[in-house]
ZADRENNU-591885 format. One line per 10 residues: for each residue x, y, z of N, C-alpha, C, O, CB. Coordinates in Angstrom, 2 decimals. Glycine has a CB too. Example, Ala and Ser with C-alpha at 12.3 -4.5 7.8 and 13.67 -1.06 7.14 Angstrom:
residues 2
13.19 -5.69 7.80 12.30 -4.50 7.80 13.20 -3.30 7.80 14.24 -3.32 8.46 11.31 -4.47 9.05; 12.85 -2.25 7.08 13.67 -1.06 7.14 12.90 0.03 7.87 13.41 1.14 8.04 14.08 -0.60 5.72
This chain:
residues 129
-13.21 11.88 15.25 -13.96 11.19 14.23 -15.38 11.74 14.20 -15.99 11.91 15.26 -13.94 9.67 14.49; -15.87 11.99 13.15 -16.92 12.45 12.80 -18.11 11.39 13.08 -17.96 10.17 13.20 -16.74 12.87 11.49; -19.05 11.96 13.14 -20.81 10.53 13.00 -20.44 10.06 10.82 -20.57 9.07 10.11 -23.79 12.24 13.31; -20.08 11.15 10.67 -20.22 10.88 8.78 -18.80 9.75 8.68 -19.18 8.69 8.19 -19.84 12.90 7.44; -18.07 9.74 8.85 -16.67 9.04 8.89 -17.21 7.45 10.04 -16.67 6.34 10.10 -15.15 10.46 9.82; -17.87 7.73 10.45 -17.75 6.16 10.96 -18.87 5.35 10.60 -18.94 4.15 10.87 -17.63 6.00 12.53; -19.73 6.00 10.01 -20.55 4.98 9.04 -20.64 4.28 8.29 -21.68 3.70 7.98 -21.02 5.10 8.61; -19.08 4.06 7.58 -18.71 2.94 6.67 -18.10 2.02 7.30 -17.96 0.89 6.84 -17.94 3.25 5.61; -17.49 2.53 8.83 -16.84 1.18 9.41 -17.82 0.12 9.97 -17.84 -1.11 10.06 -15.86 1.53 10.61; -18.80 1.36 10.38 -20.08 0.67 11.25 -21.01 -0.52 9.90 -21.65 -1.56 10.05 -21.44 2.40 11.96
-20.74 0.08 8.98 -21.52 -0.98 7.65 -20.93 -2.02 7.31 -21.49 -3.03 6.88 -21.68 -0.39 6.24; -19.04 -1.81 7.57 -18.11 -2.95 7.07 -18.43 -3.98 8.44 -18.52 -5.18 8.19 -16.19 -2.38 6.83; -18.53 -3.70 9.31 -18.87 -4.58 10.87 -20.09 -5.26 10.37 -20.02 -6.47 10.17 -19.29 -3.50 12.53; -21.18 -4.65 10.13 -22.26 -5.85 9.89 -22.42 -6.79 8.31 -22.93 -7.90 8.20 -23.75 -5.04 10.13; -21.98 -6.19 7.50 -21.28 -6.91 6.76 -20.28 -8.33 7.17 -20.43 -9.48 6.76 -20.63 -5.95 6.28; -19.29 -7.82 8.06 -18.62 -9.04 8.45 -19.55 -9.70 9.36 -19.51 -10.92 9.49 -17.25 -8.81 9.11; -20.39 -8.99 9.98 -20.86 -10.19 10.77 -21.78 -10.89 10.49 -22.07 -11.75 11.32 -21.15 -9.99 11.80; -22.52 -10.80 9.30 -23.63 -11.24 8.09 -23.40 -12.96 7.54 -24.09 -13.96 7.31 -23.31 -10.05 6.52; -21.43 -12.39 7.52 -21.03 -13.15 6.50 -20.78 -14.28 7.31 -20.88 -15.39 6.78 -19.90 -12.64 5.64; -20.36 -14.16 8.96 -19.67 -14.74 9.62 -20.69 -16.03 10.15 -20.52 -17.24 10.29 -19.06 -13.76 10.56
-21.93 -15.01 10.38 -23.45 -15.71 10.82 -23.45 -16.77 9.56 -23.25 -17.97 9.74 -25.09 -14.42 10.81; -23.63 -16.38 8.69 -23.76 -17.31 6.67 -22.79 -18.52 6.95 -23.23 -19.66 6.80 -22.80 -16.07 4.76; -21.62 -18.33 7.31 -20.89 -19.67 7.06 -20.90 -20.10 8.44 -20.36 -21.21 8.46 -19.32 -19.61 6.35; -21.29 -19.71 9.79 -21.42 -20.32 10.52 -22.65 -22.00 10.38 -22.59 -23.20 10.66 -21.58 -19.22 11.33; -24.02 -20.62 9.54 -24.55 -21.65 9.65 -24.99 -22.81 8.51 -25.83 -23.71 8.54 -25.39 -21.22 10.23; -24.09 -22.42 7.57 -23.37 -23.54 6.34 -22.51 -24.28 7.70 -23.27 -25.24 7.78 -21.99 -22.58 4.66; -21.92 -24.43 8.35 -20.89 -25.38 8.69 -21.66 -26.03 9.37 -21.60 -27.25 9.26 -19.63 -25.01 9.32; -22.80 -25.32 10.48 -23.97 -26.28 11.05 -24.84 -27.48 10.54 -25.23 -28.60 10.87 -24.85 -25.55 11.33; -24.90 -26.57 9.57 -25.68 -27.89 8.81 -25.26 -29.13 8.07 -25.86 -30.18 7.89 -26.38 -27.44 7.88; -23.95 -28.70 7.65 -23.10 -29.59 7.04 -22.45 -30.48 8.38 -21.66 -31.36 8.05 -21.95 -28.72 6.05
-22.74 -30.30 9.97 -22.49 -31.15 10.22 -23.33 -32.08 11.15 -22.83 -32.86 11.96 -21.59 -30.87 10.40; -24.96 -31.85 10.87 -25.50 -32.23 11.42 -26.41 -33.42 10.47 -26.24 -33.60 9.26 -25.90 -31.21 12.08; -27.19 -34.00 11.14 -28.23 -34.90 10.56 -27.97 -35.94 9.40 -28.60 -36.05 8.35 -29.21 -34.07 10.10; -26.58 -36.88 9.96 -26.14 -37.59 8.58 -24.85 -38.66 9.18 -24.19 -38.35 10.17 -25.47 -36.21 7.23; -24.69 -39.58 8.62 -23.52 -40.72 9.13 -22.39 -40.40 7.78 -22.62 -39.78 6.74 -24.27 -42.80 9.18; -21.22 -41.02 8.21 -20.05 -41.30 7.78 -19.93 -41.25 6.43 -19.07 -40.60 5.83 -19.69 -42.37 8.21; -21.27 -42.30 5.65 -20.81 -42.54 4.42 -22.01 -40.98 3.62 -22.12 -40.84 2.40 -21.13 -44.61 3.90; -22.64 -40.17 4.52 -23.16 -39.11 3.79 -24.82 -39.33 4.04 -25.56 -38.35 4.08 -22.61 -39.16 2.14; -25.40 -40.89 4.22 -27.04 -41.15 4.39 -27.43 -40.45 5.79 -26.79 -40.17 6.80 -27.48 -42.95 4.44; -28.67 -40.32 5.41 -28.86 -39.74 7.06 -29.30 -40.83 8.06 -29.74 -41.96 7.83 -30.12 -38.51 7.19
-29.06 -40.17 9.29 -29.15 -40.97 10.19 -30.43 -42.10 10.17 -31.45 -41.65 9.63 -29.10 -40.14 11.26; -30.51 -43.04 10.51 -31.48 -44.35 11.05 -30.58 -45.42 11.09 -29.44 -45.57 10.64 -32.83 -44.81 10.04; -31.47 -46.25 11.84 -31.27 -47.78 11.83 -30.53 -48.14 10.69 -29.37 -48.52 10.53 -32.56 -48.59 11.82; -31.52 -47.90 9.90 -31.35 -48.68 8.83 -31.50 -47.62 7.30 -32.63 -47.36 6.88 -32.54 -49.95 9.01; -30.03 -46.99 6.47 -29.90 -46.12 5.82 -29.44 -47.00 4.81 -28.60 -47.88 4.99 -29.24 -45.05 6.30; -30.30 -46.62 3.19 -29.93 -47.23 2.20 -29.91 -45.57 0.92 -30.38 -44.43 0.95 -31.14 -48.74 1.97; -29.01 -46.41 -0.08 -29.29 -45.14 -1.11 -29.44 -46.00 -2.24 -28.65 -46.90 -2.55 -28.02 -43.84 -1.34; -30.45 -45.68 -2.83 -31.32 -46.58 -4.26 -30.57 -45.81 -5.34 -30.97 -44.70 -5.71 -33.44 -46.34 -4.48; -29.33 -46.48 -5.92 -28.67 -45.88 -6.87 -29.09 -45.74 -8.61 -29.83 -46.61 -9.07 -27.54 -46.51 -6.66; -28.86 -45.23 -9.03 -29.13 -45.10 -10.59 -29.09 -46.21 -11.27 -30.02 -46.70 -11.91 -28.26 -44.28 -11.27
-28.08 -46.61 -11.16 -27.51 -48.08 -11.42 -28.28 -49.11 -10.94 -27.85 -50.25 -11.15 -26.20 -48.30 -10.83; -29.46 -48.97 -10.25 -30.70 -50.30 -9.84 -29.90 -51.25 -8.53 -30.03 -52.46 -8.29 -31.03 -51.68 -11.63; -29.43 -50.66 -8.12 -28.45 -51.35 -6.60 -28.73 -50.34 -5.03 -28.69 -49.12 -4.83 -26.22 -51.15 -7.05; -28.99 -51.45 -4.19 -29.08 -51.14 -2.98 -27.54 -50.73 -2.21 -26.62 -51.55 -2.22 -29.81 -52.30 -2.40; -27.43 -49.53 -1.65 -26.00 -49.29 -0.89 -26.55 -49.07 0.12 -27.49 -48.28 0.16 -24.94 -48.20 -1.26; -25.88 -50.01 1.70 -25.11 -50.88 1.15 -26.40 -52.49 0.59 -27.52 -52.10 0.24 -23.75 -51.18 2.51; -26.24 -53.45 0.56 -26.74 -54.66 0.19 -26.65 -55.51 1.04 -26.82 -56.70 0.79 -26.28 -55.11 -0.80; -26.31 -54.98 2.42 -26.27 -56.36 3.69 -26.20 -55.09 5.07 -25.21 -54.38 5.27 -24.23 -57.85 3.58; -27.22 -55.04 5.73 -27.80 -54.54 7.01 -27.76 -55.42 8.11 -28.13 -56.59 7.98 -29.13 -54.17 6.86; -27.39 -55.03 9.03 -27.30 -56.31 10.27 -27.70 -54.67 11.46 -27.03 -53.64 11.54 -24.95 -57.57 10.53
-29.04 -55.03 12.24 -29.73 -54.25 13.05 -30.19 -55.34 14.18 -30.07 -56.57 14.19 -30.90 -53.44 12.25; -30.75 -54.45 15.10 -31.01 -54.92 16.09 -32.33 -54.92 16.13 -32.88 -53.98 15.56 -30.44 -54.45 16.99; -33.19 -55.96 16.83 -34.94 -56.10 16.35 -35.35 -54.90 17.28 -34.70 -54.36 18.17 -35.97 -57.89 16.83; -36.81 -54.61 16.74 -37.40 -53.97 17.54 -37.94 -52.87 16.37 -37.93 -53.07 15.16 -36.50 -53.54 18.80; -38.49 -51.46 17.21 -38.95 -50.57 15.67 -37.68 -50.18 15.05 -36.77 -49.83 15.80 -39.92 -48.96 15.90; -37.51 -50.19 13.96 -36.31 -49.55 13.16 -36.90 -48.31 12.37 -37.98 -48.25 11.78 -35.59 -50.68 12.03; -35.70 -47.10 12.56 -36.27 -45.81 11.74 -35.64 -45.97 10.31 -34.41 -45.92 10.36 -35.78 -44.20 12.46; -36.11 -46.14 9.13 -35.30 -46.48 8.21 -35.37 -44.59 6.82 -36.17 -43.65 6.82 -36.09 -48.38 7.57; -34.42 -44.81 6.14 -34.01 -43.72 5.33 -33.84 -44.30 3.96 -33.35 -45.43 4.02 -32.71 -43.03 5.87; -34.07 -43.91 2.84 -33.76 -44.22 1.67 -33.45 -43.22 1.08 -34.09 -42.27 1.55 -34.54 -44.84 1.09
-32.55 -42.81 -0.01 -32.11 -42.00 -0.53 -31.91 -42.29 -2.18 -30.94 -42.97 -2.50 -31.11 -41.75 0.24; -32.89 -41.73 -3.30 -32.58 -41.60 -4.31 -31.83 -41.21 -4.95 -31.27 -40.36 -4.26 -33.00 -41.42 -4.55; -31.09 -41.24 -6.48 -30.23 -41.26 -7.09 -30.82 -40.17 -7.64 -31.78 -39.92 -6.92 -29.82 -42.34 -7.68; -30.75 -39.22 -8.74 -30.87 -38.54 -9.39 -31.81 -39.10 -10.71 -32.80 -38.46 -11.06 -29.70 -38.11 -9.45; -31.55 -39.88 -11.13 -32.10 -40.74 -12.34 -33.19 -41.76 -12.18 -33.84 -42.10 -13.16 -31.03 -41.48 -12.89; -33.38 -42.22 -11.11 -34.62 -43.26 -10.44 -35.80 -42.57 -9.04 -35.59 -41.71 -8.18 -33.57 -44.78 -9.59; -36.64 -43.13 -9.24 -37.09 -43.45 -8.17 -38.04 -44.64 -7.54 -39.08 -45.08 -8.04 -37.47 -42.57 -8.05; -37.44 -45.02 -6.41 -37.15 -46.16 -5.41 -38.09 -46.41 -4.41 -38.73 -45.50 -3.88 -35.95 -45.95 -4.71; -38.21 -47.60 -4.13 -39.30 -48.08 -2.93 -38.49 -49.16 -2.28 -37.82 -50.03 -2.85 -40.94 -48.75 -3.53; -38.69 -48.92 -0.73 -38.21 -50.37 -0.26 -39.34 -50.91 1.11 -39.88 -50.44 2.11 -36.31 -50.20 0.38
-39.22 -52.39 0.22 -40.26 -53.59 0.33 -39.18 -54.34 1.39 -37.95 -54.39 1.34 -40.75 -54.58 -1.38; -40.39 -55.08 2.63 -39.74 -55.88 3.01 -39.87 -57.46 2.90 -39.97 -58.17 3.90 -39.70 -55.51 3.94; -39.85 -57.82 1.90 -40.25 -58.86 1.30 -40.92 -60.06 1.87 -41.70 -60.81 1.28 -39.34 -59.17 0.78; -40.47 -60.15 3.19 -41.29 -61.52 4.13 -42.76 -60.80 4.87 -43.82 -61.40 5.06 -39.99 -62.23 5.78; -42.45 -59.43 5.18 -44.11 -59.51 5.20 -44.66 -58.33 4.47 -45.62 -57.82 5.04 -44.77 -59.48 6.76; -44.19 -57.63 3.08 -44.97 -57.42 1.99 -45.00 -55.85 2.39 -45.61 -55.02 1.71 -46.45 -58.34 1.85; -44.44 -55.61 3.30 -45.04 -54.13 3.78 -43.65 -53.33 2.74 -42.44 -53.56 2.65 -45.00 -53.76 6.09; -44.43 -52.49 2.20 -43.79 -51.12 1.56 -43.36 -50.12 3.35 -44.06 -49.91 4.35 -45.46 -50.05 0.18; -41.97 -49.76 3.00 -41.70 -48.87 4.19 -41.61 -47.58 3.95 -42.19 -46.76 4.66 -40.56 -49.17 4.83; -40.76 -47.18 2.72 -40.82 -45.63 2.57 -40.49 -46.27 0.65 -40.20 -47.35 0.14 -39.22 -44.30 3.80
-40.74 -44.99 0.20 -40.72 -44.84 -1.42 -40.43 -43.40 -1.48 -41.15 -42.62 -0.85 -42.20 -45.27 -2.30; -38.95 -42.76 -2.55 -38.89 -41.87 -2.46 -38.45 -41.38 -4.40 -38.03 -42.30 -5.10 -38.07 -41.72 -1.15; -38.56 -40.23 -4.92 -38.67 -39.94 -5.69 -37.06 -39.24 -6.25 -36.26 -38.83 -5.42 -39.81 -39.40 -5.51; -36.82 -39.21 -7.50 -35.40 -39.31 -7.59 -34.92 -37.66 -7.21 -35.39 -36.53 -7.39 -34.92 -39.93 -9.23; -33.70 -38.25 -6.59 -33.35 -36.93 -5.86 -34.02 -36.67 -4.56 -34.20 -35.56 -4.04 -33.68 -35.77 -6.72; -34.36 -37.82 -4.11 -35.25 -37.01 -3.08 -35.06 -38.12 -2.07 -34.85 -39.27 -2.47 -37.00 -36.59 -3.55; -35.14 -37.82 -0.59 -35.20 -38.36 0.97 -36.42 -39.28 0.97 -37.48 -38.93 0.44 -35.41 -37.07 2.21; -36.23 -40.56 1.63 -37.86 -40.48 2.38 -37.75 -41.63 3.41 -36.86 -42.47 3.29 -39.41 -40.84 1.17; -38.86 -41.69 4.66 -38.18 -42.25 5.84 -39.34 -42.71 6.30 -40.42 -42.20 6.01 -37.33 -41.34 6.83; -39.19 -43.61 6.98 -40.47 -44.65 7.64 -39.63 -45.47 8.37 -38.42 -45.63 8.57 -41.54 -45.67 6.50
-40.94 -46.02 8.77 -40.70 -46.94 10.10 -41.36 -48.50 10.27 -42.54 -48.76 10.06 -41.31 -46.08 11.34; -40.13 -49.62 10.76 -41.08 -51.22 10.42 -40.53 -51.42 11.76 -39.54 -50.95 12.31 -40.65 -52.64 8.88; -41.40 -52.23 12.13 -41.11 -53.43 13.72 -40.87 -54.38 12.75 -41.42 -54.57 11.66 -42.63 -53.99 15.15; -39.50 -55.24 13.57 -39.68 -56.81 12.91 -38.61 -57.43 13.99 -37.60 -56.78 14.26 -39.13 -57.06 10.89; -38.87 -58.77 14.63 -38.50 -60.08 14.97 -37.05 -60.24 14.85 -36.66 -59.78 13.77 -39.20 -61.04 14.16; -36.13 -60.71 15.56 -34.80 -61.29 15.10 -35.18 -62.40 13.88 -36.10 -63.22 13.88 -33.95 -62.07 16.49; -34.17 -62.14 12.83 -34.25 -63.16 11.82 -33.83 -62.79 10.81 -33.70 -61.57 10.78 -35.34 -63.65 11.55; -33.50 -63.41 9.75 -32.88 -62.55 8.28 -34.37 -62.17 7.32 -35.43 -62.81 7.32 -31.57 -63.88 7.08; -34.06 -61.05 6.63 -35.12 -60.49 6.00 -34.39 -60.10 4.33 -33.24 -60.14 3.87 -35.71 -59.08 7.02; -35.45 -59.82 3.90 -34.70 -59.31 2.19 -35.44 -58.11 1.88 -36.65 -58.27 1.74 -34.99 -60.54 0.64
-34.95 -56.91 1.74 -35.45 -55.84 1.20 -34.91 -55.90 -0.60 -33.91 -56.41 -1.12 -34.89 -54.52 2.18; -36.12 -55.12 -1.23 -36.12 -55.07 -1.74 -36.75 -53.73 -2.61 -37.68 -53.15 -2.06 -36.15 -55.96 -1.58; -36.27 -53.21 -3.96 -37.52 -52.56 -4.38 -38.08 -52.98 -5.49 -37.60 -53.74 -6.34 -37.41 -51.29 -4.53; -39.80 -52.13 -5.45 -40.59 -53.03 -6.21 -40.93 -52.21 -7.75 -41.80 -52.28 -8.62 -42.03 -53.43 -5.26; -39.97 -51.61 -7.55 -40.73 -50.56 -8.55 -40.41 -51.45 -10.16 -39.33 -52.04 -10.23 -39.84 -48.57 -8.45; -41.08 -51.48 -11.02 -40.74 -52.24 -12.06 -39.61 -52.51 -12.87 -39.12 -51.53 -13.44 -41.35 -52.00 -12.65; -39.16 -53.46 -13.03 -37.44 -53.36 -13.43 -36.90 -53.40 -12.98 -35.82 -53.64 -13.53 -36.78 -52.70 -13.84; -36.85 -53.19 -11.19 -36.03 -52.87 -10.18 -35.60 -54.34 -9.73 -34.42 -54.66 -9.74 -36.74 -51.92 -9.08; -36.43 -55.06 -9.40 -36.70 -56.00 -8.04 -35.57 -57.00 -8.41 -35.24 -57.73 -7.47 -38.47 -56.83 -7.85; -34.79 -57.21 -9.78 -34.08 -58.14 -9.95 -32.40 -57.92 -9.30 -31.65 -58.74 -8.79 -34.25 -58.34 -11.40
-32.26 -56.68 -9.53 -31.00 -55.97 -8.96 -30.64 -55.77 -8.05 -29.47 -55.82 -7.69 -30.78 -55.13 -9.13; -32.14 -55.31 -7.08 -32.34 -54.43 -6.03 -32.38 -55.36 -4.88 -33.51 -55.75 -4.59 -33.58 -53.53 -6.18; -31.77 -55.64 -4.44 -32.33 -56.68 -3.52 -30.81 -56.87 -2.23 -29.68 -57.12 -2.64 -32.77 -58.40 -4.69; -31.10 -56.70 -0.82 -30.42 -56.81 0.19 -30.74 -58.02 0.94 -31.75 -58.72 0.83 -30.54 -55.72 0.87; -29.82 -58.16 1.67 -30.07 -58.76 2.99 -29.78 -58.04 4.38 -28.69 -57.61 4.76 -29.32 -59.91 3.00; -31.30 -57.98 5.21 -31.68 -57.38 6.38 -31.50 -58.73 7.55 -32.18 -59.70 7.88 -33.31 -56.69 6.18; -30.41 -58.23 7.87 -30.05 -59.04 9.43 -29.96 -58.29 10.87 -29.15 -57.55 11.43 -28.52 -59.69 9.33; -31.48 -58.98 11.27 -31.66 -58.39 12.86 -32.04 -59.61 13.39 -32.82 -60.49 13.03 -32.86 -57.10 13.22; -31.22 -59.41 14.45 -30.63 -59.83 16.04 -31.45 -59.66 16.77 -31.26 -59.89 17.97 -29.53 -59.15 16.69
């Protein structure tokens, strides 16, 4: 075998291994940083749908700091309020992530968002223990 003759095998090798690296690390990511129903990980994961509805609409957590996630719809964008003590936690823009953090007490709570039009629809119940 020639040096001229094995330079296309040597190109088809990193080629495959380009490709192999590419969907390796498509499969990494697709299986990291996210729960069951697709939200990403926290305490407390909601997705502010198009449709003016909290998914899911009933949270049951454990007290203490909670890392919370909200996830916009494509068509809105969402804020969530915790209605007994007024604090805005994260607000995120449509299509888009956003994540913060509340301490709160065992007791039932109501999230909500405040964004105008929203607050009548939007509305959960936060149960921590």
């Amino acid at each position: 075998m020639t040096p001229e003759s094995s330079r296309p095998v040597r190109r088809r090798a990193r080629n495959h291994i380009a490709v192999l690296f590419s969907a390796g690390a498509v499969v990494l990511a697709a299986c990291g940083g996210g729960s069951a129903d697709g939200l990403p990980d926290a305490d407390i994961a909601l997705l502010g749908t198009d449709m003016l509805r909290w998914e899911p609409d009933r949270v049951t957590v454990d007290a203490g700091t909670l890392s919370v996630a909200i996830v916009c719809e494509r068509g809105a964008n969402h804020n969530l309020v915790i209605e007994e003590t007024g604090a805005e936690v994260a607000a995120c823009a449509p299509g888009q992530t956003a994540f913060g953090e509340v301490t709160l007490d065992p007791g039932l709570y109501t999230y909500v968002c405040t964004v105008p039009g929203h607050e009548v629809t939007m509305r959960g119940v936060l149960e921590v223990r």
